[in-house]
C-alpha positions, -999 to +999 in steps of 0.1 A: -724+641-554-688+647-553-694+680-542-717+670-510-687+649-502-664+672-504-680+702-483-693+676-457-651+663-450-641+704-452-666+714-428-658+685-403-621+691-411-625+731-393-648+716-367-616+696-353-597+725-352-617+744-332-632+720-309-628+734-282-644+763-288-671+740-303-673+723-269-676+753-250-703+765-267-723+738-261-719+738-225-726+771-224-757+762-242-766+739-218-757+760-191-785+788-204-813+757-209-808+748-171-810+779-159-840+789-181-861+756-169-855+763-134-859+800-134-898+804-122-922+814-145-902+807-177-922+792-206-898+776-230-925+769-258-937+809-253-902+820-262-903+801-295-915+830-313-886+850-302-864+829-307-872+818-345-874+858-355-840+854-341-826+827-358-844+836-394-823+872-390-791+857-379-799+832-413-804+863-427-773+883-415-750+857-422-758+845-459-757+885-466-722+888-446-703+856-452-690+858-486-678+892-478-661+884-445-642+856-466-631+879-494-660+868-518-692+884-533-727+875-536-720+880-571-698+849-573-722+827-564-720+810-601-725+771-594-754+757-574-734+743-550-718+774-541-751+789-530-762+752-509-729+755-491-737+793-486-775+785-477-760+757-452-737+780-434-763+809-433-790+780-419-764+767-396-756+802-381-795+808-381-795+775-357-768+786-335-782+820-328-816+807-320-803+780-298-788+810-280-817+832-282-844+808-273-836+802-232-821+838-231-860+852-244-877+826-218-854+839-188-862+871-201-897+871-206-898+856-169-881+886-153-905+911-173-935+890-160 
């Protein structure tokens, strides 16, 4: 339980420090889910499917990238924790890039149409 803990105070510890950026993001999130409901003809809920191949190959991409970006290995992935917090980052990036993906495919798909 220690370990949850621990990895839940480190992970809001880096997400002070880059706030801002944080903050940003989300705007610009909400910037893309304005523009994709009032853009005419855009179907959030038919973009779904887009979006969730999206995110399930960003998951993908980033719990095969990570530990090497931060000088680690798959390979050192000894203790059960160490793949959760892995898993958690990979799901977490998964989220993030099909938040992006998912009013970028509806405004697409409404241009194609």
């Amino acid at each position: 339980m220690y370990e949850i803990w621990l990895a839940s105070n480190i992970v809001w510890e880096m997400a002070l420090t880059v706030w801002p950026l944080l903050l940003a993001a989300a705007v610009a999130w909400l910037l893309l889910m304005t523009a994709a409901v009032r853009r005419p003809g855009a179907r959030l809920r038919r973009a779904l499917p887009a979006a969730l191949l999206c995110a399930a190959a960003g998951a993908f991409a980033a719990f095969v990238i990570v530990p090497g970006a931060v000088g680690s290995s798959l390979g050192e992935l000894g203790y059960w924790v160490d793949v959760a917090n892995l898993a958690a980052i990979a799901a977490g990036c998964g989220v993030a890039v099909g938040a992006f993906a998912w009013p970028l495919a509806a405004i697409f798909r409404a241009r194609a149409a």
